[in-house]
N, C-alpha and C positions, 0 to 999 in steps of 0.2 A: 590854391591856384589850380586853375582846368588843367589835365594832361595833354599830353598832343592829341589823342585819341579824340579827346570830347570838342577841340577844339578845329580838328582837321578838315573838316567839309566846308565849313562857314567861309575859312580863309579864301579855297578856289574862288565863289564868289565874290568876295570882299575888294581879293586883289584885282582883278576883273575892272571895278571901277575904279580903281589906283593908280593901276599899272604894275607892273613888279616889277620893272627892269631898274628904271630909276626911282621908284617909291620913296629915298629920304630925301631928293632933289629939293631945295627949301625954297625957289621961286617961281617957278611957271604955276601958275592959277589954276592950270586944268592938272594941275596933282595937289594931292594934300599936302599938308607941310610936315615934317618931322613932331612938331607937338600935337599937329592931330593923330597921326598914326600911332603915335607913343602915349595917347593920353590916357589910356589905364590900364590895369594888368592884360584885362581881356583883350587890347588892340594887339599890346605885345604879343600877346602869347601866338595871335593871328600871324605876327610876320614872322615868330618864330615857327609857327607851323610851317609856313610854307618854305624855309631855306630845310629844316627834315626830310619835306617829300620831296625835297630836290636834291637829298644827300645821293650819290652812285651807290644806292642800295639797289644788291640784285637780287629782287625777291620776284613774286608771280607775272609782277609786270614789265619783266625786264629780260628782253630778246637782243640775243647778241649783234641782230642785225639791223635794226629798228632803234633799239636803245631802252632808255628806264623812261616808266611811268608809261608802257605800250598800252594803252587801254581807252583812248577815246571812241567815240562813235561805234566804228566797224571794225574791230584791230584784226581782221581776217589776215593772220601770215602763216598760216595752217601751222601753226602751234610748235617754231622752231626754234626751242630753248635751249640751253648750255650741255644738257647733258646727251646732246646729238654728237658733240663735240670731244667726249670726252671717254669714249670705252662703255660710259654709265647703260646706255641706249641707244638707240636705233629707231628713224621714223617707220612709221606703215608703210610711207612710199619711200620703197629706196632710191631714188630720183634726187627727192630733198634733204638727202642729209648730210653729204659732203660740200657745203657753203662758207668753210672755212678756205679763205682767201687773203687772210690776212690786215682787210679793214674791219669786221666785224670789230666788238667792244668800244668801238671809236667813243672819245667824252672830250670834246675838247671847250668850243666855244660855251657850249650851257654851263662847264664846268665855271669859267672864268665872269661867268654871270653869276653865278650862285658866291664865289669869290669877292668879288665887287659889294653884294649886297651883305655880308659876312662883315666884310670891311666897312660899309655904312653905318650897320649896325654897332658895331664894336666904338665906332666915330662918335654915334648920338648917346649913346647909353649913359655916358660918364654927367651928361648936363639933363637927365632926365630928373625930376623929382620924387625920386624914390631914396629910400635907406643906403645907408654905403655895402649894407652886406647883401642887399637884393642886386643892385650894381656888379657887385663883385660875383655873385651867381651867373649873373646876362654874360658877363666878360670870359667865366669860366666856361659857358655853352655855347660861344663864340670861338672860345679857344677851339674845344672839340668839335665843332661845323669845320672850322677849316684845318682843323688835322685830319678829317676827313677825305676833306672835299680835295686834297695834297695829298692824300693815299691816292685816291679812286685815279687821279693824274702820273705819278710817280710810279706805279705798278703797269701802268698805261706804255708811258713814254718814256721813262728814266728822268733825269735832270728835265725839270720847267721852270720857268720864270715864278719867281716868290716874289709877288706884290702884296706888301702888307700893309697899304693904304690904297683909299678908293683913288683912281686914278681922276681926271678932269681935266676935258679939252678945251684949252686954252689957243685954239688955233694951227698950232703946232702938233703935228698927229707924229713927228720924229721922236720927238720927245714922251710919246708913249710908249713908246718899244722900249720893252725892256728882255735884256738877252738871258738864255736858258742859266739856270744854277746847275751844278752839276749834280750826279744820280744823289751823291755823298752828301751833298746839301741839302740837298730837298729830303732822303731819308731822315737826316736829324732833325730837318724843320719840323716834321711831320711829330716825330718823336718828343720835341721839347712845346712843341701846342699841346701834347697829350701832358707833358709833365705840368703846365699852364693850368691848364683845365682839375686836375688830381687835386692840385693847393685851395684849390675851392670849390670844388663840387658838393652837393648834397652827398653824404657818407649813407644812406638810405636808398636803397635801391628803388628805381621807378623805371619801369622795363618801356615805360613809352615817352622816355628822354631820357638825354644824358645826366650819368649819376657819374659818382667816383668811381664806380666799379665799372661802367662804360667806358670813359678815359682809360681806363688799365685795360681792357679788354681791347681798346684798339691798339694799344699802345704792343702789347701784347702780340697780336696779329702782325703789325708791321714791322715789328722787331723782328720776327720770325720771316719774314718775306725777305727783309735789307739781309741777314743772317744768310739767307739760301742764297742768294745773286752773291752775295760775296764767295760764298763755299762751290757753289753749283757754275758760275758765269765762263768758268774757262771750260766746262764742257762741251759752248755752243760759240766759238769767238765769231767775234765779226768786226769788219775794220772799217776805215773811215773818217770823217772830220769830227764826227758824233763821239769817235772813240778814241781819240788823240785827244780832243779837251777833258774827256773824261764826263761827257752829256750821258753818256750812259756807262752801266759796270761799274764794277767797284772792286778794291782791290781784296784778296783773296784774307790777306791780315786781317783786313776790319771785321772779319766772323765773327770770330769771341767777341767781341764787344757787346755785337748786336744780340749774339745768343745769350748773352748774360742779361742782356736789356729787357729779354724775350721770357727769360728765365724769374728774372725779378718782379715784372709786373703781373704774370700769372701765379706767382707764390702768394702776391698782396692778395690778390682774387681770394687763393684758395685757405689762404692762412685768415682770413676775414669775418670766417664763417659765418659770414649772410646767402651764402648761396649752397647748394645740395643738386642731386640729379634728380630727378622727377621719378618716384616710384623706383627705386636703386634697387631693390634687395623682392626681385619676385620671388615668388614661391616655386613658379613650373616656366620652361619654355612659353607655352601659352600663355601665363598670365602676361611676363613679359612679352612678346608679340603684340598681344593686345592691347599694354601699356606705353607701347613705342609707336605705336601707329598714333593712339588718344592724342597721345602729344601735340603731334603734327595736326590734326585734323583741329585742335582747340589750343593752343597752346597758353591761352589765360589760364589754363588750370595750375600752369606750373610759373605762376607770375609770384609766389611767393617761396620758389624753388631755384629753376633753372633758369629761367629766363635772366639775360642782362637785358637786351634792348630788342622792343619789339616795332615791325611797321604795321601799321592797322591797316585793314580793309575791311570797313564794318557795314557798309551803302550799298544793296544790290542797284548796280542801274550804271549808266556810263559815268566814265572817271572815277569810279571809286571803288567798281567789284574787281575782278579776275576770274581769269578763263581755265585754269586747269581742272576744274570738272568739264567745261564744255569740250576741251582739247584731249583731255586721258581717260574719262570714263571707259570702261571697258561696252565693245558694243552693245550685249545682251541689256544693261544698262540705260541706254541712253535718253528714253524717255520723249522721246521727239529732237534730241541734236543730232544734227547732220554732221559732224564730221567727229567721232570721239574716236577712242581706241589709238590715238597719233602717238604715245609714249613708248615703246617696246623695251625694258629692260635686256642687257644681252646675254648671255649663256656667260661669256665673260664676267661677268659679273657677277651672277651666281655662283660661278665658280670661285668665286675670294673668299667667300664665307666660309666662314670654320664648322664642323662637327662635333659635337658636343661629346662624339666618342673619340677624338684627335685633335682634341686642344691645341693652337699655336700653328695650326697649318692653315694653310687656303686648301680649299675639298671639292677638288674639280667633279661635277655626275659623273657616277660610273655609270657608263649604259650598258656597258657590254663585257665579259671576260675577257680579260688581258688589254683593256682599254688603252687604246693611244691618244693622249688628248690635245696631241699636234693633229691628230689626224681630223680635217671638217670636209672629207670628201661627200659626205653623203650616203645614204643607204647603199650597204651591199647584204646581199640577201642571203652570204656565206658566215657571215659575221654572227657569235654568240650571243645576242642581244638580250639581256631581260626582260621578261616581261612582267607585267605587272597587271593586277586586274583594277585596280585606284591608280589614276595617274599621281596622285600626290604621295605614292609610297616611296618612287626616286629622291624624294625630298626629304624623307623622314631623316631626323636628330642634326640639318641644319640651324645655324642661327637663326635665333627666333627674332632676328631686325629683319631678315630677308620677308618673311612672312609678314611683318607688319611695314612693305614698304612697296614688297612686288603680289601680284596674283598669280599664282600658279596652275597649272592647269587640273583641272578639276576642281580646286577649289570654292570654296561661299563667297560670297560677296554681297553684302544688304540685302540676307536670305535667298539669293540667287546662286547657283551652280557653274560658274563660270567654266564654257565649253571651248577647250582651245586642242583642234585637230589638225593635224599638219596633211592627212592622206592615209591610204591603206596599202596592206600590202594584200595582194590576194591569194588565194589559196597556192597558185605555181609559183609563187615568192617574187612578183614580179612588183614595183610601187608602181600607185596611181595615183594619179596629183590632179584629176580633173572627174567629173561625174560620181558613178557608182559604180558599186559591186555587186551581185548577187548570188549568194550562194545557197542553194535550194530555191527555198520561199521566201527569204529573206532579203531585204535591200542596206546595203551599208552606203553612207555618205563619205564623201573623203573629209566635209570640214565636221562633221558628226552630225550631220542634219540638214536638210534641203532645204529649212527655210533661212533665212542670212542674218533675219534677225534671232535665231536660236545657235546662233554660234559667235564667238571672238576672236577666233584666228583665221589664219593663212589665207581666207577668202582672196578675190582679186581687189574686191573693194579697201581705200585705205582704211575704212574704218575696224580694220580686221591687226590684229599684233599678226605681225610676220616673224618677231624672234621665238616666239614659243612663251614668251611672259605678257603680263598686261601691266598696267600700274595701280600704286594703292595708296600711298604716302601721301600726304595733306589732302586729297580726300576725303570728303562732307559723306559721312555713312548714311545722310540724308536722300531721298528723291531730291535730283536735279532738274531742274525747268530749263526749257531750251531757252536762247536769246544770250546773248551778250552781255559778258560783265557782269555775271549774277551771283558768283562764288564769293563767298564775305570772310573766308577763315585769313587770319591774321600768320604775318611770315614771322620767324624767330630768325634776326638781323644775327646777332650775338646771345649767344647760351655756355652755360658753365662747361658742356661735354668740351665744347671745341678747347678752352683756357687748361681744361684737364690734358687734350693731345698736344696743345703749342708746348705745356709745360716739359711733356714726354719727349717731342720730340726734340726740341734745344738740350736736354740732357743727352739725350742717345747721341745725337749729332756732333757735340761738345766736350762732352766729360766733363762738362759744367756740372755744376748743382748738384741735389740729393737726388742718386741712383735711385733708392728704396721711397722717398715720396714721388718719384716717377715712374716706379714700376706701382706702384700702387694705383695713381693718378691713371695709368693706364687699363688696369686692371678692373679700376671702377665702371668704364664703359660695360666691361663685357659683364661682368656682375651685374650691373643693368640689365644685359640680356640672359641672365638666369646658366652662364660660366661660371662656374664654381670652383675651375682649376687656376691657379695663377699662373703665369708666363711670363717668360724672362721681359726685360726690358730690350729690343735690337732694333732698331729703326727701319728692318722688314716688318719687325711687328707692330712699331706704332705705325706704319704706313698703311696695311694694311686696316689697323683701326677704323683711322681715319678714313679711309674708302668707304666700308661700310656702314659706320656713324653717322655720319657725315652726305650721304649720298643725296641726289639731288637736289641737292642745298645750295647750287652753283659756287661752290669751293673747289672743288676737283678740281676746273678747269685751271685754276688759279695756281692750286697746288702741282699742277703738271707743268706751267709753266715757270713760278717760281724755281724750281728745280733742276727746270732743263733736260726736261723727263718727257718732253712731248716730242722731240722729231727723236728720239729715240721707242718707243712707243707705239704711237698710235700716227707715225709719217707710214704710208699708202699701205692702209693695212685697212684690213676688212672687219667688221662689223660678225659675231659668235651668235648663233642659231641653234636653238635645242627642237627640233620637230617629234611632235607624237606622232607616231601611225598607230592605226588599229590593224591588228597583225591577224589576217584571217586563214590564216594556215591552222594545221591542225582541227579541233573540233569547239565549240562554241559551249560557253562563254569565251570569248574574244579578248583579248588582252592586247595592252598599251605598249607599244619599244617607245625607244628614244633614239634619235639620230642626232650626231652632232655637223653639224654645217656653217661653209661661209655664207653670209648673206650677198644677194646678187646684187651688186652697188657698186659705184666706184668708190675707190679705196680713194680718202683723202689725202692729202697733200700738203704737208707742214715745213716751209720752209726757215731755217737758224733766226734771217733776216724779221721773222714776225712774233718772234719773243717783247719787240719793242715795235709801237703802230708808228706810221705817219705822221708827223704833224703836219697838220693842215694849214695853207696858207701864209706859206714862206715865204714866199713871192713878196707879199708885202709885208709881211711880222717880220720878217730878215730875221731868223730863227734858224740855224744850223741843222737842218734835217735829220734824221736818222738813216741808217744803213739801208740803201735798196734792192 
C-alpha cells in the first residue's frame, strides 16, 4: 500500500472535484458516492491522506495566527511562528513580536470538519469489501485521527463536545447541539481512541502514518498534558460557569493516573526496541552538532531510528513547500529573498545550554568579570569586558545542539562567514550605533561593513538578527531560490527524543516509575550531544532538556502553557540580546566584547484567562463559554 508521502499531492487535487466537506454524502449526483471513493486501496488511501494534512500538526506551515496548512498562494505574514511566543526568539522587527492576544491557536470549526469526516469514514469502512483485518486497520487509523483531532481541541479549550457519529440535518438544527463534555472527559476520550488504535495497529513502524508506536506516542503526549493541568491548574485559577461544571480543569487527584498513563505508554515505545536516537554516541562535540542539525534538515535519514511520525513536504511550488528558508535564512545568504534573517534566537536562550566543563547547569555568556546576568542595561564603557579576537571564542565548550540549531556570530554557514555586528566602541570608549569610525587610515563599520549585504545583524533593515544570533535548524545547507513555498524538507511530528523527556519527566514529577530508566532516558539526549557526564534525574533538569532538544519544534509554547509557566514567565517581560562591538580602544588588531541587553519592544502581555481560547460562536452552538 502507498504511504501518505507518495500519496499526498494527488489527493489536494482529487478532492477538489469531490468536495471534501461532505465527500461520503451517498446522494446528490454532483458528489460521488461512498463506493466510488472507496473503490480501491489507492481511493482510500487519497481520503486518508487528506483527514493527516488536516491533522493540527504544528509543523513549518503552521502560524499561530493564521493557522495550520499557512502556505497557499502568497502566505506573506512576515514569518510569525511560535517561537516569537515563547522566550525561544525574537523577530528582526521588534514591532511584530508581541501578537499574543489571546486568540492566536484558535482550531475550532476545521476542527469539527475533520471530525465529521473521521466519523464518515469510520461509518463506511465496516461495508467496504475488503478483509476484516484491513477493516480493522482503517478503524484503528480512524481511532488515532480522532484522538488527534480531540487533543489539538482539548489542549485548546478544555471540555468539547464528543460527537462520535456524523451528525445529519434533518431539519432540526436544535437537535444538533450537542453540549461541551467536561476537560476529564474529553482527556480520557482522547486517551481510550489511543488505546483503540494500539489493539490494532500495524506493530512496524511507518513514520508517515499511524503505526502502534504513533498511538502510544500520542497517547504518551496527552497523558503528560491531562497529568500537568491536573498538577499545575491551581497555579493560574479562574472562575466561572466554564469552571463550576468542570468545562475546564481538573482536579488536582487525577495526576497520578494520568502520569502513570504517561509513564506506561512511553515505557511500551522504549521497551520495544524498534526505535533508537539518530547517531546517539558521537565521538566530539562537533561531530554531534553536526549530526543534530542533519537531522532536522533530512530527517528520513533517521526513519529507521528516530522518527515515529513524519509530515511531508516533498513539492516545491504553492501548497505543498514551506517558507522557513525564505523567512530565517541568515541575510549574507539569501540569494535574491527579500525578507530572510526574521528568526533571532535570544541570549535567553543561549543561556540554557550547558557547558561541557559544568554539566547539569544552565551557563549563562560570561562577558565580563564579575558578570551580573540580571543585568541587560547596555554597554558601559567602565565595565571589565572580555575581549576576544574570534567572536565565536565566547562560545567555546557550549552544547553542541546550540550549534547545530542557532548561528553564532562569526561563525560558517554554507561556506559562508556569517557577520553579526552590533556597533563599535571607539577609541575614548564612547559606543556608536550609527556610521563609522576612523582611527588613523583606517575606517571601521558599526554593522562590520558598509555594504548590507556583507553583514546579518543589527542593520535597521529587518532582514538583519537584532538579538546577536541568526537561525540554523531545519535548514537546507542547500542554495535557496527566492519565491514562495520552495523549502521541501520534511517536519518530524513525533520522535523517540521527546517519548525519552515525557518518560523523564512523569517520573520526576511523580515518583512514578523507574527512577534509573529515567535518568538514563534523560541522559540519552545529552549523550546525543556528546555529554559524557550523567546527571541526576530533577525536573529542572528534564526541563531544561526539554528546552533545548526540543527547541523550535512548537512544543515550548505548549509545554509553558501546560504547566502554567507562561504568565509567570514570559507575562510583560522583554525579549535577551547579546550585541558584539568591535572595541577599538587600545591598539589594533581590534577585538570583539559582548554586551548583554533588553530588546527594545514591547513586553508582551499573558493573561491566566488565555491558558483556555474562546469558543467561537456561542451565540448559536449554546456552548458555555470559557472564562473572559
Amino acid at each position: 500500500m502507498k504511504t501518505i508521502k507518495k500519496i499526498y499531492f494527488p489527493i489536494l487535487f482529487a478532492l477538489l472535484l469531490v468536495g471534501c466537506d461532505n465527500v461520503l454524502d451517498l446522494q446528490p449526483r454532483d458528489k460521488l458516492t461512498a463506493a466510488e471513493i472507496f473503490a480501491t486501496p489507492e481511493s482510500i488511501n487519497l481520503y486518508l491522506a487528506d483527514m493527516y494534512n488536516r491533522l493540527p500538526i504544528e509543523d513549518f506551515t503552521f502560524f499561530p495566527k493564521e493557522g495550520f496548512n499557512y502556505n497557499a498562494l502568497n502566505p506573506n505574514n512576515n514569518g510569525q511562528v511560535s517561537a516569537f511566543l515563547t522566550g525561544e526568539a525574537t523577530h528582526s522587527n521588534p514591532n511584530s513580536t508581541g501578537f499574543l492576544n489571546g486568540s492566536q491557536y484558535g482550531w475550532w470549526a476545521d476542527a469539527y470538519k475533520l471530525i465529521r469526516d473521521i466519523n464518515l469514514f469510520r461509518k463506511v469502512v465496516p461495508t467496504l469489501a475488503i478483509s476484516d483485518k484491513q477493516k480493522s486497520l482503517y478503524l484503528g487509523e480512524a481511532a488515532f485521527l480522532r484522538a488527534y483531532a480531540y487533543f489539538g481541541l482539548v489542549k485548546r479549550y478544555g471540555g468539547v463536545p464528543i460527537i462520535m457519529e456524523a451528525q445529519e440535518y434533518t431539519g432540526d438544527s436544535e437537535a444538533l447541539k450537542v453540549p461541551r463534555n467536561t476537560e476529564k472527559e474529553t482527556w480520557d476520550f482522547v486517551l481510550s481512541e489511543c488505546d483503540e488504535a494500539i489493539k490494532v495497529l500495524d506493530v512496524d513502524p511507518n513514520g508517515r502514518r499511524a503505526s502502534k508506536w504513533a498511538a502510544y506516542g500520542l497517547k504518551s503526549r496527552a497523558a503528560l498534558y491531562a497529568a500537568s493541568i491536573a498538577k499545575f491548574g491551581p497555579k493560574a485559577p479562574l472562575v466561572g460557569d466554564a469552571v463550576t461544571a468542570k468545562l475546564i480543569g481538573l482536579d488536582p487527584a487525577d495526576a497520578a493516573g494520568y502520569y502513570q498513563k504517561c509513564i506506561e505508554a512511553s515505557a511500551a515505545i522504549m521497551d520495544s526496541n524498534k526505535f533508537s536516537l539518530y547517531k546517539p554516541t558521537p565521538a566530539s562535540p562537533e561531530e554531534a552538532a553536526e549530526n543534530y542539525r542533519s537531522l532536522f534538515e533530512n530527517p528520513n535519514q533517521a526513519l529507521t531510528s528516530e522518527v515515529i511520525l513524519i509530515k511531508g513536504r516533498t513539492i516545491p511550488g504553492d501548497n505543498y513547500g514551506h517558507n522557513y528558508d525564505t523567512w530565517f535564512t541568515p541575510n549574507q545568504l539569501k540569494n535574491g529573498i527579500v525578507s530572510p534573517g526574521r528568526m533571532n534566537p535570544t541570549l535567553e536562550f543561549i543561556d540554557t545550554f550547558e557547558r561541557y566543563d559544568n554539566p547539569g547547569v544552565s551557563s549563562p555568556i560570561l562577558t565580563a568579570t564579575g558578570d551580573d546576568f540580571n543585568n541587560y542595561n547596555g554597554f558601559n564603557k567602565l565595565k571589565p569586558y572580555f575581549k576576544y579576537s574570534d567572536p565565536q571564542e565566547i562560545f567555546a565548550g557550549k552544547d553542541a545542539r546550540m550549534f547545530g540549531t542557532v548561528i553564532v556570530p562569526g561563525s560558517t554557514f554554507k561556506g559562508v562567514k556569517i557577520n553579526i555586528q552590533g556597533g563599535l566602541v571607539n577609541p575614548a570608549g564612547s559606543l556608536v550605533l550609527t556610521g563609522s569610525v576612523k582611527v588613523g587610515t583606517s575606517e571601521y563599520f558599526v554593522y562590520g561593513d558598509s555594504n548590507a549585504l556583507n553583514y546579518s545583524g543589527f542593520g535597521p533593515q529587518n532582514d538583519h538578527t537584532k538579538s546577536g544570533f541568526s537561525f540554523k535548524k531545519f535548514l537546507t545547507s542547500a542554495q535557496v531560490s527566492p519565491g514562495w513555498n520552495l523549502s521541501t524538507s520534511d517536519f518530524m511530528e513525533m520522535r523517540y527524543a521527546e517519548v525519552l523527556l515525557n518518560y523523564a519527566e512523569a517520573v520526576a514529577e511523580s515518583g512514578q516509575g523507574d527512577v534509573a530508566k529515567a535518568t538514563t532516558a534523560m541522559n540519552a539526549t545529552r549523550r546525543r550531544a556528546a555529554f559524557m557526564t550523567t546527571i541526576p534525574l530533577t525536573v529542572t533538569n528534564v526541563m531544561r532538556e526539554r528546552i533545548v532538544e526540543m527547541s523550535f519544534e512548537n512544543k515550548r509554547y505548549w509545554d509553558l502553557i501546560r504547566r502554567r509557566e507562561y504568565h509567570e514567565k514570559y507575562n510583560n517581560s522583554k525579549q535577551k540580546v547579546l550585541r558584539p562591538l568591535l572595541d577599538l580602544r587600545g591598539t589594533a588588531p581590534y577585538k570583539t566584547i559582548f554586551v548583554r541587553e533588553n530588546q527594545a519592544q514591547n513586553p508582551q502581555l499573558f493573561l491566566t484567562r488565555y491558558y483556555y481560547l474562546q469558543i467561537p460562536g456561542t451565540a448559536l452552538n449554546g456552548l458555555i463559554q470559557n472564562p473572559t
